[in-house]
N, C-alpha and C positions, 0 to 999 in steps of 0.2 A: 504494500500500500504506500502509494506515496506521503511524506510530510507524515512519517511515522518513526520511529526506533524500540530498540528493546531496552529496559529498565536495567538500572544497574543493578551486578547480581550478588545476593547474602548481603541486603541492606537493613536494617532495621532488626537485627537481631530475632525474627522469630519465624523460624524453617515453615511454615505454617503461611507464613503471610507474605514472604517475600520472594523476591525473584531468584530462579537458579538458572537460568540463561546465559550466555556471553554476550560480547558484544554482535554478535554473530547468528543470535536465538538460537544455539549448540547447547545443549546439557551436559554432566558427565555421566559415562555410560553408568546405568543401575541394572542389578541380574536382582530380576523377581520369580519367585517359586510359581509354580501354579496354584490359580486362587489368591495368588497373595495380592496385596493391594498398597500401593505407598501414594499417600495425598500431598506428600510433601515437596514434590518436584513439582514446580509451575513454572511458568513463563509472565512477566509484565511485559504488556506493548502502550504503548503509549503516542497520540497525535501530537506532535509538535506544533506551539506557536511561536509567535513574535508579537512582541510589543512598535506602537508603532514612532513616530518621532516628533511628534505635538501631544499633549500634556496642557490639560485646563480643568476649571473649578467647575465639574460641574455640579451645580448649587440645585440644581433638580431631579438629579440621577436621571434621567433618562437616556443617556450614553450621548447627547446631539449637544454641539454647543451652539448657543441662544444668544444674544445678546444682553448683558451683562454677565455672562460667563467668559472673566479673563482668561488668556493664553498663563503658564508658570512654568517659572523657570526649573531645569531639572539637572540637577549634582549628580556628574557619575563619579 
């Protein structure tokens, strides 16, 4: 999928909730019995965005800016 990646992996300390993928969505190989069952290998994917390069008050949330909604300055 475009405008996508995979999560980084063994984040967040809990085998259960977190990603075990590479950069690459590869796992490492697991040997499972028959009937056996392990929940603990997943995969995060995630759609990437971007912020964009104007930045203003908006004083109404509606995402649009209005008139008396200033431009602000922004500190990288």
């Amino acid at each position: 999928m475009p405008n996508c990646a995979w999560t980084f992996k063994d984040r967040g300390g809990n085998d259960r909730t977190d990603s075990d993928v590479n950069a690459s969505g590869i796992t490492d190989c697991t040997r499972l019995d028959w009937g056996e069952r392990d929940s603990t290998v997943d995969a995060g994917f995630v759609e990437l965005a971007a912020y964009g390069d104007y930045v203003w008050h908006d004083r109404d949330v509606d995402g649009q800016q209005e008139f008396g909604e200033e431009g602000m300055e922004v500190l990288l």
